[in-house]
NUDRENFI-620723 format. One record per residue (C-alpha): residue number from 1; residue in three letters; z negated, y negated, x. Coordinates in steps of 0.5 Angstrom, whole numbers, plus 500, padded with zeros to 3 digits. Example, Ala and Ser with C-alpha at 12.3 -4.5 7.8 and 13.67 -1.06 7.14 Angstrom:
NUDRENFI-620723
site num 1, residuo Ala, w 484, v 509, u 525 $
site num 2, residuo Ser, w 486, v 502, u 527 $
end
This chain:
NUDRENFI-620723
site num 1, residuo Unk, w 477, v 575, u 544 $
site num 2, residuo Unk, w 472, v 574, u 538 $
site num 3, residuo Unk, w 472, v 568, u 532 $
site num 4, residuo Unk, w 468, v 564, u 536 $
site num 5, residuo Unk, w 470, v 563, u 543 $
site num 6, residuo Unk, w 477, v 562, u 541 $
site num 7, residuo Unk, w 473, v 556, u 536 $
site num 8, residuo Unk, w 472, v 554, u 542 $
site num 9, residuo Unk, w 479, v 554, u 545 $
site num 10, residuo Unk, w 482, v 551, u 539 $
site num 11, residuo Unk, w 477, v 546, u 537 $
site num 12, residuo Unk, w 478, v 542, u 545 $
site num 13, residuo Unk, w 486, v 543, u 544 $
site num 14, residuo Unk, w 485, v 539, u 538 $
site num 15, residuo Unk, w 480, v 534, u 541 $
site num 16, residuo Unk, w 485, v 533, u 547 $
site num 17, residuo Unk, w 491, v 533, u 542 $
site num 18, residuo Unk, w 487, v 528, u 539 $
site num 19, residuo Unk, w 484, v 523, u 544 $
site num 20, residuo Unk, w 492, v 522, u 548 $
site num 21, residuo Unk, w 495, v 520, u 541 $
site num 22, residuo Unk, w 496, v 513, u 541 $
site num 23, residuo Unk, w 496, v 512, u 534 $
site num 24, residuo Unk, w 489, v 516, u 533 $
site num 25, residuo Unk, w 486, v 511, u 539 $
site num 26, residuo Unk, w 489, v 505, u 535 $
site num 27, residuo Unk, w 486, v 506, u 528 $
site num 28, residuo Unk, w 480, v 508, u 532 $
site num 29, residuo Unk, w 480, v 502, u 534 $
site num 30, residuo Unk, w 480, v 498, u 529 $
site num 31, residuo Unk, w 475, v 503, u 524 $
site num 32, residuo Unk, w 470, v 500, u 530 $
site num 33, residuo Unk, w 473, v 494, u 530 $
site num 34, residuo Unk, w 471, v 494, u 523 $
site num 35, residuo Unk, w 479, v 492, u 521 $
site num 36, residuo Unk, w 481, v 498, u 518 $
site num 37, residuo Unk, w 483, v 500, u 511 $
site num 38, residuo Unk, w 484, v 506, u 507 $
site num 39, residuo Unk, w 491, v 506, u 509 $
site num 40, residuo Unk, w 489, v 507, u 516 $
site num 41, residuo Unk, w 484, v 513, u 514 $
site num 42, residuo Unk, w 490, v 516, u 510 $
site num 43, residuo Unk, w 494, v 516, u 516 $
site num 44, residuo Unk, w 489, v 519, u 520 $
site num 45, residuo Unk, w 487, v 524, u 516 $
site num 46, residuo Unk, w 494, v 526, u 515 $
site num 47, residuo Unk, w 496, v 526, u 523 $
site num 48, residuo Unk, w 489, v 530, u 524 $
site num 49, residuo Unk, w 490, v 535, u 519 $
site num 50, residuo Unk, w 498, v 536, u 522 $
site num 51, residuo Unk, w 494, v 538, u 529 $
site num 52, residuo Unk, w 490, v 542, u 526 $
site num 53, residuo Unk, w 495, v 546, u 522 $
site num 54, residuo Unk, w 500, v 547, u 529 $
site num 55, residuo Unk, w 493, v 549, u 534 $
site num 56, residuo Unk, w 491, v 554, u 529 $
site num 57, residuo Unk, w 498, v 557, u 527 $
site num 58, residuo Unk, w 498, v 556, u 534 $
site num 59, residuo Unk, w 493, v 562, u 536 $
site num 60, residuo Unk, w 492, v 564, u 529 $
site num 61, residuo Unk, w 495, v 571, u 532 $
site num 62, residuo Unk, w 491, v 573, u 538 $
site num 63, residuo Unk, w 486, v 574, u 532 $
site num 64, residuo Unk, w 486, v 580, u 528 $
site num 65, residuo Unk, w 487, v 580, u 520 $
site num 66, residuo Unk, w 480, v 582, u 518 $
site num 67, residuo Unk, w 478, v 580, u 525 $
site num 68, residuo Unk, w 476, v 572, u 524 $
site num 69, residuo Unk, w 482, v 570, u 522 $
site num 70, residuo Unk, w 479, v 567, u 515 $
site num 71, residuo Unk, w 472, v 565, u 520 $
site num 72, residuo Unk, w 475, v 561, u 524 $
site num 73, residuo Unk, w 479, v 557, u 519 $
site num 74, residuo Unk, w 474, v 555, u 516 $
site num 75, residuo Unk, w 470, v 553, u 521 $
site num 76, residuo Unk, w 475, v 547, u 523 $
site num 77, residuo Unk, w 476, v 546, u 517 $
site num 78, residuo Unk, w 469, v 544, u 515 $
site num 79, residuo Unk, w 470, v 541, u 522 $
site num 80, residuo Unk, w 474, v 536, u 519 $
site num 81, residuo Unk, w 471, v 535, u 512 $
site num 82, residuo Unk, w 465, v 532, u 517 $
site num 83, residuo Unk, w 470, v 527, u 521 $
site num 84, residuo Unk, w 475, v 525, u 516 $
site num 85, residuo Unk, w 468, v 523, u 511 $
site num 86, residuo Unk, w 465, v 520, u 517 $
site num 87, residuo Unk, w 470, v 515, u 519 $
site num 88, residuo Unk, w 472, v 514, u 511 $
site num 89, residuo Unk, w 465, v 511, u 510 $
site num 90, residuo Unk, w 464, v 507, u 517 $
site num 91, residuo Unk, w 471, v 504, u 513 $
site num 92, residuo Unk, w 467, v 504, u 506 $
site num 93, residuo Unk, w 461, v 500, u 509 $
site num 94, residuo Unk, w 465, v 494, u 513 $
site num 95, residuo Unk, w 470, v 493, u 507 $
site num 96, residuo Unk, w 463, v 492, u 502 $
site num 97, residuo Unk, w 460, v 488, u 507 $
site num 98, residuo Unk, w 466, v 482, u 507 $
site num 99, residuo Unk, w 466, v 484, u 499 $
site num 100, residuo Unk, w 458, v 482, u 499 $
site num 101, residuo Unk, w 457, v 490, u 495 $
site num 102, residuo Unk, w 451, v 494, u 497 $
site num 103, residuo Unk, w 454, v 501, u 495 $
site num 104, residuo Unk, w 452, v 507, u 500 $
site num 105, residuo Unk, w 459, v 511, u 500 $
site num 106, residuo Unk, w 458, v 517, u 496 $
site num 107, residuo Unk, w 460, v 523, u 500 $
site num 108, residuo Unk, w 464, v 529, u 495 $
site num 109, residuo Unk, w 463, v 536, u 496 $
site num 110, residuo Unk, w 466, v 540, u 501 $
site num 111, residuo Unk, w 471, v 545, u 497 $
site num 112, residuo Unk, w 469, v 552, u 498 $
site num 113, residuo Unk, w 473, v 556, u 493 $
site num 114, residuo Unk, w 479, v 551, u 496 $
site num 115, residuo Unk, w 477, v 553, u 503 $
site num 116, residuo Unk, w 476, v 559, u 503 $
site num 117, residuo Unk, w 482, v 561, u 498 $
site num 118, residuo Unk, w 487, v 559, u 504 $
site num 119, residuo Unk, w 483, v 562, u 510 $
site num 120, residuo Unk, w 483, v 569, u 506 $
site num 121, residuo Unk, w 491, v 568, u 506 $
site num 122, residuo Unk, w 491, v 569, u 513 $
site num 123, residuo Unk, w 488, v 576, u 513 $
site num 124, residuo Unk, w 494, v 578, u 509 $
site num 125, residuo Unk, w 498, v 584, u 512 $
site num 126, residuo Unk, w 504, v 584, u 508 $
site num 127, residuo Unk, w 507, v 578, u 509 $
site num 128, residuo Unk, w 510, v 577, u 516 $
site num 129, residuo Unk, w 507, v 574, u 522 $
site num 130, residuo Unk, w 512, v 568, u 521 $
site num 131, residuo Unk, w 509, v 566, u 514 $
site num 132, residuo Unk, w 501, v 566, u 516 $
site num 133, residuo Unk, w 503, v 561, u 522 $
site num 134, residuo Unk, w 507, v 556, u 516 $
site num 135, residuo Unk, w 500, v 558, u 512 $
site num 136, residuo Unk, w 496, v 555, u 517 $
site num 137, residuo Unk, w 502, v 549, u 518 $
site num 138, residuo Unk, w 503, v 548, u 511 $
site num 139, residuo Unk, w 498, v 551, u 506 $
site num 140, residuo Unk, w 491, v 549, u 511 $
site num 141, residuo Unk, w 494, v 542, u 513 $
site num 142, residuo Unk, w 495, v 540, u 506 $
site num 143, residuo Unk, w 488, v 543, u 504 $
site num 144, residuo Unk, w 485, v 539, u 510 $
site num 145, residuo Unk, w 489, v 532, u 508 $
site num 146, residuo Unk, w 487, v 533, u 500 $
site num 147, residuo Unk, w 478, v 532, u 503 $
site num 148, residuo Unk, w 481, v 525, u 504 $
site num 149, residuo Unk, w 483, v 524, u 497 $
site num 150, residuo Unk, w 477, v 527, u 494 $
site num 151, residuo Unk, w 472, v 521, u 498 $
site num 152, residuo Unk, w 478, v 516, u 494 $
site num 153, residuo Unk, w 477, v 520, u 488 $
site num 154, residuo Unk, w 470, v 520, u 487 $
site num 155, residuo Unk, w 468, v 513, u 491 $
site num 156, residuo Unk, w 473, v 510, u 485 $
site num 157, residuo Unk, w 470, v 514, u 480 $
site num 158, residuo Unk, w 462, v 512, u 482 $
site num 159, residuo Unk, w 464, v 505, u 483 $
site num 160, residuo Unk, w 468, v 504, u 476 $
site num 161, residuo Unk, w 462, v 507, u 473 $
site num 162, residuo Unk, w 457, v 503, u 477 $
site num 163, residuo Unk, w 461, v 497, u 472 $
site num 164, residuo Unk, w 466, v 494, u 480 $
site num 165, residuo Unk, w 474, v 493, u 479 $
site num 166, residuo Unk, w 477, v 499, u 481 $
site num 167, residuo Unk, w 485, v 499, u 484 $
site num 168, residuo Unk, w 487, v 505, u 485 $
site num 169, residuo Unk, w 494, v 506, u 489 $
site num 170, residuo Unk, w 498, v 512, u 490 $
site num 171, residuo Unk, w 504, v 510, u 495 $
site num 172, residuo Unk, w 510, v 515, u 496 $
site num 173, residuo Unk, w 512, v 517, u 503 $
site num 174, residuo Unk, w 519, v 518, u 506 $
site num 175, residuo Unk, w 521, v 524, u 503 $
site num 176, residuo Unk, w 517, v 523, u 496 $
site num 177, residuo Unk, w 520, v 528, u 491 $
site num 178, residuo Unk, w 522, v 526, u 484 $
site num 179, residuo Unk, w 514, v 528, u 482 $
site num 180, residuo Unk, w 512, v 523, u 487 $
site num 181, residuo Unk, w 514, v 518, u 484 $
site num 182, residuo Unk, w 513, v 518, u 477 $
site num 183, residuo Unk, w 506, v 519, u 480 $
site num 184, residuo Unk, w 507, v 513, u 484 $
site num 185, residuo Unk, w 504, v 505, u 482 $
site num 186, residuo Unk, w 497, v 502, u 483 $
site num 187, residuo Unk, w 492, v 503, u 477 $
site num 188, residuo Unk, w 487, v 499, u 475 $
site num 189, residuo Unk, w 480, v 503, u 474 $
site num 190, residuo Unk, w 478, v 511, u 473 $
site num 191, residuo Unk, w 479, v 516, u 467 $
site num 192, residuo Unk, w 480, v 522, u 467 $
site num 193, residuo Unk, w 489, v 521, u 466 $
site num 194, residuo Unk, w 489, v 519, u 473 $
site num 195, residuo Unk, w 488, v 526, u 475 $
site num 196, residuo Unk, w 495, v 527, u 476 $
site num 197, residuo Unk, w 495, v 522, u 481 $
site num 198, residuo Unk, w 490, v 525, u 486 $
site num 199, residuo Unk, w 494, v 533, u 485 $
site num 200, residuo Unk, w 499, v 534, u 493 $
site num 201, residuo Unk, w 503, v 539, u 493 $
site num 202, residuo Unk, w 506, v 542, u 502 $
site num 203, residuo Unk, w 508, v 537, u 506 $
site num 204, residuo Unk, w 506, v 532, u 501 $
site num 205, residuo Unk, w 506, v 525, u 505 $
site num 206, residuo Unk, w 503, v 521, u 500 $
site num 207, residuo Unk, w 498, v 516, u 501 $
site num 208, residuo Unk, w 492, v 515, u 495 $
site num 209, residuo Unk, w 488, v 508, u 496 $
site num 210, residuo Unk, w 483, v 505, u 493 $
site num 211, residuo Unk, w 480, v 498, u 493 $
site num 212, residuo Unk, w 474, v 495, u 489 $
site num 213, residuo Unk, w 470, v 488, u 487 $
site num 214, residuo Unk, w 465, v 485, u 484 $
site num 215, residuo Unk, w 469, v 483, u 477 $
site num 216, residuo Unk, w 466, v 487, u 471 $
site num 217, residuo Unk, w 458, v 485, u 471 $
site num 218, residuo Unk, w 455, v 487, u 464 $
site num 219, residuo Unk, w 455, v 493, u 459 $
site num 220, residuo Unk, w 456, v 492, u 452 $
site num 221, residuo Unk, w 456, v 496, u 445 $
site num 222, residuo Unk, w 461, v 496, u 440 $
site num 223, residuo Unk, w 461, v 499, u 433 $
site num 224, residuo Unk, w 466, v 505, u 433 $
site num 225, residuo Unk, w 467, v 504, u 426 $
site num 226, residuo Unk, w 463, v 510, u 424 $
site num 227, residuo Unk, w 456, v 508, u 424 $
site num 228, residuo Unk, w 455, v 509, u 432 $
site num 229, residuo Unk, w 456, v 505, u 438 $
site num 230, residuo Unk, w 460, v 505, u 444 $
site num 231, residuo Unk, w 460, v 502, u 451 $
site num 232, residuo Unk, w 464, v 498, u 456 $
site num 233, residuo Unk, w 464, v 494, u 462 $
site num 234, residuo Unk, w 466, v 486, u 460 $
site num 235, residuo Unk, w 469, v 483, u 465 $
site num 236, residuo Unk, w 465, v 476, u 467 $
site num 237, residuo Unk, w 462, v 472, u 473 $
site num 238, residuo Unk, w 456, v 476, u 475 $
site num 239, residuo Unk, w 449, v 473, u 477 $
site num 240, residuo Unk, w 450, v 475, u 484 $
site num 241, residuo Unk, w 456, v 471, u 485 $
site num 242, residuo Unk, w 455, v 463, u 488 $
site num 243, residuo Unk, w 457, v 458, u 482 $
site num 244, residuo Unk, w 464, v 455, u 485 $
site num 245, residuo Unk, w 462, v 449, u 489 $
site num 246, residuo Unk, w 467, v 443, u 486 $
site num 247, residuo Unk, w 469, v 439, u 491 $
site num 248, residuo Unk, w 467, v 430, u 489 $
site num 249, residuo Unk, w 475, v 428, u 487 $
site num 250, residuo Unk, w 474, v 423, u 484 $
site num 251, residuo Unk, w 482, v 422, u 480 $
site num 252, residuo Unk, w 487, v 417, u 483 $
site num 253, residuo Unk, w 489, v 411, u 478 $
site num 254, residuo Unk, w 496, v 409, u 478 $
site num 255, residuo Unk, w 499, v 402, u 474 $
site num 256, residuo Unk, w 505, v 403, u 471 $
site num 257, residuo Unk, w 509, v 402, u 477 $
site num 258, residuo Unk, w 505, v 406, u 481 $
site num 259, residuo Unk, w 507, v 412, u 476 $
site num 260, residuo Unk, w 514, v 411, u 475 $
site num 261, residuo Unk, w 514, v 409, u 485 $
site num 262, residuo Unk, w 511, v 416, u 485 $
site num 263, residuo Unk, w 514, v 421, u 480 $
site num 264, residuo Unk, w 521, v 418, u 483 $
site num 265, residuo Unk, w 519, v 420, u 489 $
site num 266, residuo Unk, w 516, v 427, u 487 $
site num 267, residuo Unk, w 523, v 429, u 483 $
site num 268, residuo Unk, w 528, v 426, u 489 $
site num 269, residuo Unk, w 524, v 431, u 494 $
site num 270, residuo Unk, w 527, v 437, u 490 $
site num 271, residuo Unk, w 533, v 434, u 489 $
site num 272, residuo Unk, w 534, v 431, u 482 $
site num 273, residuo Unk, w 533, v 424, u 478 $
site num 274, residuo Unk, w 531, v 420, u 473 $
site num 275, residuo Unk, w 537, v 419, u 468 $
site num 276, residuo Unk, w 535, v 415, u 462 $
site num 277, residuo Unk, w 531, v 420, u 458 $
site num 278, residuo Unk, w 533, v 426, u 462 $
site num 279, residuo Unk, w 532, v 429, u 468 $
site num 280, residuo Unk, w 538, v 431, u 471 $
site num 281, residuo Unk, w 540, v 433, u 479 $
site num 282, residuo Unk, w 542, v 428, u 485 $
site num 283, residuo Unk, w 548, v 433, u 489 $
site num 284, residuo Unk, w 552, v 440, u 485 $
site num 285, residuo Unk, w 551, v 442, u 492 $
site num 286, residuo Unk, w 544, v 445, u 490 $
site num 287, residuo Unk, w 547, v 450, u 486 $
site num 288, residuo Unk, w 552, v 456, u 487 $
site num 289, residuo Unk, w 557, v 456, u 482 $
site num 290, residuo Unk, w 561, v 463, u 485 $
site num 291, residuo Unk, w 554, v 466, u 482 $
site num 292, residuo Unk, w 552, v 461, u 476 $
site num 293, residuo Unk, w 546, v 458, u 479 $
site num 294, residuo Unk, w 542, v 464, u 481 $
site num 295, residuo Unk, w 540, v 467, u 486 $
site num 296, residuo Unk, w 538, v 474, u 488 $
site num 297, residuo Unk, w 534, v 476, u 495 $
site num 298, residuo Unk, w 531, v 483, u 493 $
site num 299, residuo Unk, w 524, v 481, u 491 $
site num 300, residuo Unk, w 526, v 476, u 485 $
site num 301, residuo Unk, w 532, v 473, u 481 $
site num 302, residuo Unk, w 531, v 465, u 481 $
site num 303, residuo Unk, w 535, v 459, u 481 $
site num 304, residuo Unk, w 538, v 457, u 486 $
site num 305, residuo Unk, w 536, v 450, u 485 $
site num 306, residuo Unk, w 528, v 451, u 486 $
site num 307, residuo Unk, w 525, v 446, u 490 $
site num 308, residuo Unk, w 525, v 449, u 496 $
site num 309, residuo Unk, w 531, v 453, u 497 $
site num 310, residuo Unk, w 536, v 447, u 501 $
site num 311, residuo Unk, w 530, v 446, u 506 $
site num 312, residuo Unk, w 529, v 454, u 507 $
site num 313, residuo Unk, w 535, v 456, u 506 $
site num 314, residuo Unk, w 537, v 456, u 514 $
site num 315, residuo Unk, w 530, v 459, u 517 $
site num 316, residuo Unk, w 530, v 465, u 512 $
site num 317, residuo Unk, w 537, v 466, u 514 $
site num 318, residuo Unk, w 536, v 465, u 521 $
site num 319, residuo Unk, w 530, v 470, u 521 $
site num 320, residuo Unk, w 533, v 475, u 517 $
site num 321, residuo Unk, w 539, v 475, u 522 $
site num 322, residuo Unk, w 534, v 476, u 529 $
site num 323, residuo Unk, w 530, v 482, u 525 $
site num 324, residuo Unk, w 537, v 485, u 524 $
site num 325, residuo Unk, w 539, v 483, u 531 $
site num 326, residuo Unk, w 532, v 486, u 534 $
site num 327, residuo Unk, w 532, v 493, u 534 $
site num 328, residuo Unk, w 526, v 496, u 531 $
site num 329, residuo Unk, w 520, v 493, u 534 $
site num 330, residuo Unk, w 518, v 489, u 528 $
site num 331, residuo Unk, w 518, v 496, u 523 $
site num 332, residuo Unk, w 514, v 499, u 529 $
site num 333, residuo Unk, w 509, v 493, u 528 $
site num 334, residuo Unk, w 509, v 493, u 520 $
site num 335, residuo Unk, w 508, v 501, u 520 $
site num 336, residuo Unk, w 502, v 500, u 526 $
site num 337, residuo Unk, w 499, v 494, u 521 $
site num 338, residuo Unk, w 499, v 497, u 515 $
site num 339, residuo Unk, w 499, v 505, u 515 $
site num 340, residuo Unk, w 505, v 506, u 511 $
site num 341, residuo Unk, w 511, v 511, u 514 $
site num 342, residuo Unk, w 515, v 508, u 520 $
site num 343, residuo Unk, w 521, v 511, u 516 $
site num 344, residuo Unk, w 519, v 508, u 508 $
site num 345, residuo Unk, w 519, v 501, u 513 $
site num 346, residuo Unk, w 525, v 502, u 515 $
site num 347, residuo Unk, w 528, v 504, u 509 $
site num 348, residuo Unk, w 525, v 497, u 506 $
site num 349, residuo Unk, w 528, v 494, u 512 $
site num 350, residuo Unk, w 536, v 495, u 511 $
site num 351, residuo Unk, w 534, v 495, u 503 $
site num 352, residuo Unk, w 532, v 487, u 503 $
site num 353, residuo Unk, w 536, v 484, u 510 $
site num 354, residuo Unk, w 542, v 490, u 511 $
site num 355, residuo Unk, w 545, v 493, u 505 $
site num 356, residuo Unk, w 550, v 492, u 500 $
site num 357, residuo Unk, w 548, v 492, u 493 $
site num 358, residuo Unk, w 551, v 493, u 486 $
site num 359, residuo Unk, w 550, v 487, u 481 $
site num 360, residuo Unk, w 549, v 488, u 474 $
site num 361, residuo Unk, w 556, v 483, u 474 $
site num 362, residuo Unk, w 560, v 488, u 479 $
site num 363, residuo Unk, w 559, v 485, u 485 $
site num 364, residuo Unk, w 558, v 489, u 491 $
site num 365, residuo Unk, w 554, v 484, u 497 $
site num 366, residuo Unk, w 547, v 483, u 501 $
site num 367, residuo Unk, w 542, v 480, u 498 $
site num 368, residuo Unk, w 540, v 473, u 500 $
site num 369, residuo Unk, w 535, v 471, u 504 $
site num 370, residuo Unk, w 529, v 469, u 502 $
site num 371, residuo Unk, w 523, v 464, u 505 $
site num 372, residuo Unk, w 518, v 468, u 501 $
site num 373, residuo Unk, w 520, v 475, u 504 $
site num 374, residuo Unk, w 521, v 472, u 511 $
site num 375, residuo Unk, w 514, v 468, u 511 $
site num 376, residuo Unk, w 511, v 476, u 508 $
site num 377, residuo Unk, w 515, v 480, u 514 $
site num 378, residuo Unk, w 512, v 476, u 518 $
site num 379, residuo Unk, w 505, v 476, u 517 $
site num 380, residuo Unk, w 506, v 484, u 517 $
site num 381, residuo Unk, w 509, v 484, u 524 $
site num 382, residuo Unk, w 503, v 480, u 525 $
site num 383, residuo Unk, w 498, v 484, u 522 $
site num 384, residuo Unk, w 496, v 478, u 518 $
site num 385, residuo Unk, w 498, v 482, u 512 $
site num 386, residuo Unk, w 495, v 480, u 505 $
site num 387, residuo Unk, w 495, v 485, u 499 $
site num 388, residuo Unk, w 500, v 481, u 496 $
site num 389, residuo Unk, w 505, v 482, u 503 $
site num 390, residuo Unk, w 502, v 490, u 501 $
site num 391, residuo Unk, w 505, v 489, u 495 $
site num 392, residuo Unk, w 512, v 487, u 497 $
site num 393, residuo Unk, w 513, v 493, u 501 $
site num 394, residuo Unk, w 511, v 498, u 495 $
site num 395, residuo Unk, w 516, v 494, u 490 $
site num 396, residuo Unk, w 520, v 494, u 494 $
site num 397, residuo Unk, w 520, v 502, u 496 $
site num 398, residuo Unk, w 520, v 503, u 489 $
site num 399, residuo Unk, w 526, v 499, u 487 $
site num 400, residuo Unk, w 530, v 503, u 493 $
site num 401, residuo Unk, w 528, v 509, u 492 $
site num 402, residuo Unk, w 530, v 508, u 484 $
site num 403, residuo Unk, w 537, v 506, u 486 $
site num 404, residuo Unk, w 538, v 512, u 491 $
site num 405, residuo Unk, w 535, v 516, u 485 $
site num 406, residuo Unk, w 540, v 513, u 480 $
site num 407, residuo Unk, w 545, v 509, u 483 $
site num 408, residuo Unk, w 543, v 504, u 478 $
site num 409, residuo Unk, w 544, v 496, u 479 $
site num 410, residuo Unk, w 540, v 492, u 483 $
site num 411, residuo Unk, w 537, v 488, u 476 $
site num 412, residuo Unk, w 536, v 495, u 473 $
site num 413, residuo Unk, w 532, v 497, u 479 $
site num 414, residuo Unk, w 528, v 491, u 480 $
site num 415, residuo Unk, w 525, v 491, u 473 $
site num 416, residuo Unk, w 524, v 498, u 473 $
site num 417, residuo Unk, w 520, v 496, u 480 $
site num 418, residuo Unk, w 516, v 491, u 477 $
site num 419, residuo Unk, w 513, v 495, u 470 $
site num 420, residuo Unk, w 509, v 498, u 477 $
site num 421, residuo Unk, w 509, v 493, u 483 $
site num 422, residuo Unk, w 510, v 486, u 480 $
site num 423, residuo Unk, w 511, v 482, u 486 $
site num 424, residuo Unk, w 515, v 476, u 483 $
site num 425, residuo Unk, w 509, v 474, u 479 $
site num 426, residuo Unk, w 505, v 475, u 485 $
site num 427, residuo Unk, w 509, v 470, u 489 $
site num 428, residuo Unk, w 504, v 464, u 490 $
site num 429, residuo Unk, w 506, v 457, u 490 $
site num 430, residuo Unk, w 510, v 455, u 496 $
site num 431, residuo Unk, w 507, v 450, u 501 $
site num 432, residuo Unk, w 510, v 446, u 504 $
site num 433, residuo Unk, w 507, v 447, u 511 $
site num 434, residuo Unk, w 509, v 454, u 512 $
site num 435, residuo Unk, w 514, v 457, u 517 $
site num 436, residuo Unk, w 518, v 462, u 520 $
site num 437, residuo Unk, w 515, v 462, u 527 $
site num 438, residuo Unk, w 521, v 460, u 532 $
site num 439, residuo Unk, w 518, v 465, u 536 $
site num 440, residuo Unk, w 520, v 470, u 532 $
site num 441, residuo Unk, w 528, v 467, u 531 $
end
């Protein structure tokens, strides 16, 4: 059998693996549907390049060291670079047209040297049978998963130098080992430091994503101290942006005893009253005096008297206790809407609604429910995430991962989190017509 026909008997077992994998045919969905994100590309580019590795070290065998071997894998490799860096740009247009940029994506170069580097490997005759089929497994899937990364990479760097904010986010997967993690974390705009970011090593599960918006617009020179200049963006509003429409209020004034109805009733509605020149709360029953007032809920340390924790304190806990209760289903959907590993959001999952804790004051229990973190899972369950929900899941992953590294406490975890994913800042404003859909309890 030569090269080229077994190409072909390879090149359609991949085809059909492909076409029959629900999670390919959901993504492709959603890249024609113009809903997917570089998270779905990074999971398809892992899922193809895992069916490469396995039809390849499948067959690689019937071929002769010296006799095509390296040939035909660089064939399909070239076959993957064309595929992944077509469906990365159908991503890359629709995600400018809702961003309003007009940037044609750039597509890298295909790593020759790289390629043929590993092909030449399975020619090799002093190691066994069994290690050129973990070659194709490991070292040409790995290969295969790091052309997704280099379109990441040069996209990003093209449009930071083309003056666009640029976040680039390194996600470790299930399994991420120590060098992961450091690694790991969002990073705002491109230089050459973040080239660590971009290196795999075999079985890397990592996922690298990038986003960009039109939020720098002018390049500016600066004296550099010694008689020259040097360049950079300034962040600013950019001519191409529409000028804010300001809405027509016009302020509503009160009379004195206006004032003092409504700010009486602002302050009862969160449980506290006027007391003489103080403020003071209504009922001790709002605060937790087994733990000083404070709660913990895994996504943030805070009051327990904060304005809406009496009111939402039942639908938090009634949503925690149905998803624990409820099997899986709602770690299938988030992994499907989001692209993150089933098992990071399991993981995620037993972190924030099953498992005790140790606390900085020695205590060992669960977290509280919180309202914020129920009203995030159930978007994601949804597929209504928002990039703030994003970032809950990697706080979260990082903080778990970090105890399980160190078996420190939770504070300590959470504020080591934080220097990277800082989801409690992020938190918005609560409003008070959000719900837990009863739907979902």
């Amino acid at each position: 059998m030569t090269a080229q026909e077994l190409y072909q008997i390879v090149r359609k077992e991949i085809d059909v693996r492909a076409s029959t994998d629900p999670v390919y045919r959901t993504i492709q969905k959603k890249i024609d549907d113009q809903k997917a994100d570089f998270n779905d590309t990074a999971r398809l580019s892992r899922l193809l390049s895992q069916i490469l590795g396995e039809k390849l070290a499948k067959h690689i065998l019937k071929l002769p060291p010296d006799e095509g071997r390296s040939e035909l894998c660089q064939q399909l490799l070239k076959d993957f670079f064309d595929e992944i860096n077509h469906k990365l740009a159908q991503v890359q247009r629709s995600q400018d047209q809702k961003n309003g940029i007009s940037l044609n994506p750039v597509q890298p170069s295909f790593p020759t040297e790289r390629v043929q580097n590993v092909a030449g490997s399975l020619n090799d005759t002093t190691e066994p049978d069994s290690t050129i089929q973990r070659r194709c497994r490991n070292a040409v899937s790995n290969v295969a998963n790091a052309m997704h990364d280099s379109f990441i990479q040069e996209n990003a760097k093209f449009r930071n130098d083309a003056g666009l904010q640029v976040t680039i986010t390194r996600t470790g997967g299930a399994d991420c080992c120590e060098w992961c993690a450091e690694v790991s974390g969002s990073f705002t705009g491109y230089n050459r430091e973040l080239k660590e970011v971009f290196r795999r090593h075999d079985n890397c599960t990592c996922t690298i994503t990038y986003t960009s918006s039109k939020t720098r617009s002018r390049l500016v020179g600066e004296s550099d101290g010694a008689g020259g200049t040097t360049s950079k963006w300034v962040e600013s509003r950019k001519s191409w942006q529409e000028k804010p429409i300001l809405p027509d209020v016009r302020p509503t004034r009160f009379t004195q005893e206006q004032a003092k109805r409504f700010e009486t009733e602002q302050l009862r509605k969160q449980g506290f009253v006027r007391d003489g020149d103080g403020i003071r709360l209504i009922s001790s029953d709002l605060t937790n005096g087994g733990n000083g007032g404070r709660i913990s809920t895994g996504g943030k340390i805070t009051d327990r008297n904060f304005m809406y924790y009496e009111n939402f304190e039942k639908q938090a806990r009634s949503f925690y206790d149905a998803r624990v209760k409820g099997g899986d289903s709602d770690v299938k959907s988030i992994a499907e809407n989001t692209g993150f590993d089933y098992e990071n959001v399991l993981a995620i999952k037993k972190h924030l609604m099953e498992e005790e804790h140790l606390f900085k004051d020695g205590t060992i229990r669960k977290f509280d429910p919180s309202i914020d973190i129920a009203l995030a899972w159930q978007r994601l369950m949804k597929g209504e995430q928002q990039e703030i929900d994003i970032l809950l899941l990697n706080h979260e992953l990082r903080e778990l991962r970090y105890i399980q590294k160190t078996g420190c406490d939770y504070e300590t975890a959470h504020n080591y989190s934080n220097q990277k994913y800082d989801w409690e800042s992020a938190i918005p404003l609560f409003n008070e017509t959000d719900s837990i859909d009863t739907s979902l309890l």
